[in-house]
C-alpha positions as CSV (number, residue, x, y, z in Angstrom):
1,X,0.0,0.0,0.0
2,X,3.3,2.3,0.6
3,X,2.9,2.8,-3.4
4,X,-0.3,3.7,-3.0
5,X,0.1,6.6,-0.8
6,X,2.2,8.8,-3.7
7,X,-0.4,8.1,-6.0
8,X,-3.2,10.9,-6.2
9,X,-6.5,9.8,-5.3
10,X,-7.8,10.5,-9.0
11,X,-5.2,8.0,-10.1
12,X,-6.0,6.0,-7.4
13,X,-9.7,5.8,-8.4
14,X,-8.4,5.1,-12.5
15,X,-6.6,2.4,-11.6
16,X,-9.7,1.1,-9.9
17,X,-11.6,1.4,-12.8
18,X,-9.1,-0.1,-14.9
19,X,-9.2,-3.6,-12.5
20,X,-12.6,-3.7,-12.4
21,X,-12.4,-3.6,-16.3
22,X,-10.3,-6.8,-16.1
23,X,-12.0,-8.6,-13.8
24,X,-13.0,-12.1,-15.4
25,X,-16.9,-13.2,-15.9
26,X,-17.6,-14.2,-12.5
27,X,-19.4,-17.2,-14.1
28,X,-16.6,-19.1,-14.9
29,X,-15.0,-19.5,-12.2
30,X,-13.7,-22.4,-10.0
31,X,-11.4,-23.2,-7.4
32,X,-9.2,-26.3,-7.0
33,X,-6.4,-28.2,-8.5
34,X,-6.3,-30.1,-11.1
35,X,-4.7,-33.7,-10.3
36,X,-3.2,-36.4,-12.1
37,X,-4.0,-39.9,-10.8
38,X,-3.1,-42.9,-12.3
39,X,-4.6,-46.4,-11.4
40,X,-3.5,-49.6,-10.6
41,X,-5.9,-52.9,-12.0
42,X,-5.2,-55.2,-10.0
43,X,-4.2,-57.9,-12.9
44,X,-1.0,-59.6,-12.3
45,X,0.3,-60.1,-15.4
46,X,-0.7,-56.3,-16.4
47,X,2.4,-53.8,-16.7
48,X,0.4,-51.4,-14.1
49,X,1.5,-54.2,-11.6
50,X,5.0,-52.8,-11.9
51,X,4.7,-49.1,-13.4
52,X,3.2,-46.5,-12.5
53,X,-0.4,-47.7,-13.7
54,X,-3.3,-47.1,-15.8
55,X,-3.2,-43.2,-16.9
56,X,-3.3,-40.8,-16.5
57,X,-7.0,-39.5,-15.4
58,X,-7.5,-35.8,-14.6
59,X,-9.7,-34.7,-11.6
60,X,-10.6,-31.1,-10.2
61,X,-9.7,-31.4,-6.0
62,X,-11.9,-29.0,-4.3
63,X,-11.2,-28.8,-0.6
64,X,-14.7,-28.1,1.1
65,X,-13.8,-27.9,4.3
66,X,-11.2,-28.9,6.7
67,X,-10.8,-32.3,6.2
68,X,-13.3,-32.7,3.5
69,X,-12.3,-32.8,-0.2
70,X,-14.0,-34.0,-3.5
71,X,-12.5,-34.6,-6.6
72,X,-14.6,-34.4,-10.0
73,X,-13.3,-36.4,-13.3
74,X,-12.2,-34.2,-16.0
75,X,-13.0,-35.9,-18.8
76,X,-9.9,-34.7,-21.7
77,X,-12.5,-32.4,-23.5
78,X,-13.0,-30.4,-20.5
79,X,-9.5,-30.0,-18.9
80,X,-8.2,-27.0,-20.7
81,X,-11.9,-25.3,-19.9
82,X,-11.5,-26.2,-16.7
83,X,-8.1,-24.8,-16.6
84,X,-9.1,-21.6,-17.8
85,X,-11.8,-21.3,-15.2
86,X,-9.1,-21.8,-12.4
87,X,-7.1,-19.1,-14.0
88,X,-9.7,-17.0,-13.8
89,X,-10.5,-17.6,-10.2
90,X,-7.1,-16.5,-9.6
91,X,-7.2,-13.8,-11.3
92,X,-10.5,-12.8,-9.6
93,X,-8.4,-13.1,-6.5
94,X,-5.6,-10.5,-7.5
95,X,-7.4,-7.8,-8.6
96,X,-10.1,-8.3,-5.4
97,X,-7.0,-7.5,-3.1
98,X,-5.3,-5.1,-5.2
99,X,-9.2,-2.9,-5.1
100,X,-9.1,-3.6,-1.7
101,X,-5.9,-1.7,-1.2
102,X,-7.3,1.1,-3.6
103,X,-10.3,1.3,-1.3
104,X,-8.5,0.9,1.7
105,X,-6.6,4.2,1.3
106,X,-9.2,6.2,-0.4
107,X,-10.8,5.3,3.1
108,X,-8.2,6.4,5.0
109,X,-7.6,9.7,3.0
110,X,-11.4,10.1,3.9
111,X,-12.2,10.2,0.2
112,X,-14.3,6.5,-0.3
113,X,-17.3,7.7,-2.1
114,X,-20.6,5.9,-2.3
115,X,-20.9,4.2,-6.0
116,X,-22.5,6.8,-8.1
């Protein structure tokens, strides 16, 4: 926020305005990982007995909760789209705390104004 506080409150409020231009469509969105699993079969005379196994298979982890995760099959057709809705939800993320920190010191300069 130390950059902040040199900036004038009219830049301040631009570069507000330019953030919430690139915020991404807040309907595709998701949070997670993806994961890469691979399986074993359980045949003895399979080469999964011995590699690594069966894969890979792709899954979005989503932690619910402490302690409490689901994972969702990506089937291959989704996981770039599904990729790109995780970037987005990071993105989201970033510019959310960077207009924080605009709003934060317009507050403290006394100069947070209701939306218009």
């Amino acid at each position: 926020m130390a950059e902040q506080r040199k900036r004038s409150s009219a830049s301040l409020r631009a570069k507000r305005k330019k953030l919430l231009a690139a915020l991404p469509d807040s309907e595709r969105i998701l949070r997670g990982s993806i994961v890469e699993r691979y399986r074993k079969c359980g045949k003895p005379g399979c080469h999964c007995a011995k590699g690594k196994g069966h894969g890979p298979a792709y899954y979005l982890s989503v932690t619910l909760g402490v302690g409490k995760t689901r994972s969702y099959y990506l089937p291959t057709r989704l996981r770039k789209l599904v990729g790109r809705y995780l970037h987005n939800f990071k993105k989201l993320r970033e510019l959310t705390e960077q207009l924080v920190e605009i709003n934060l010191e317009l507050l403290e300069r006394g100069e947070l104004e209701p939306r218009e």
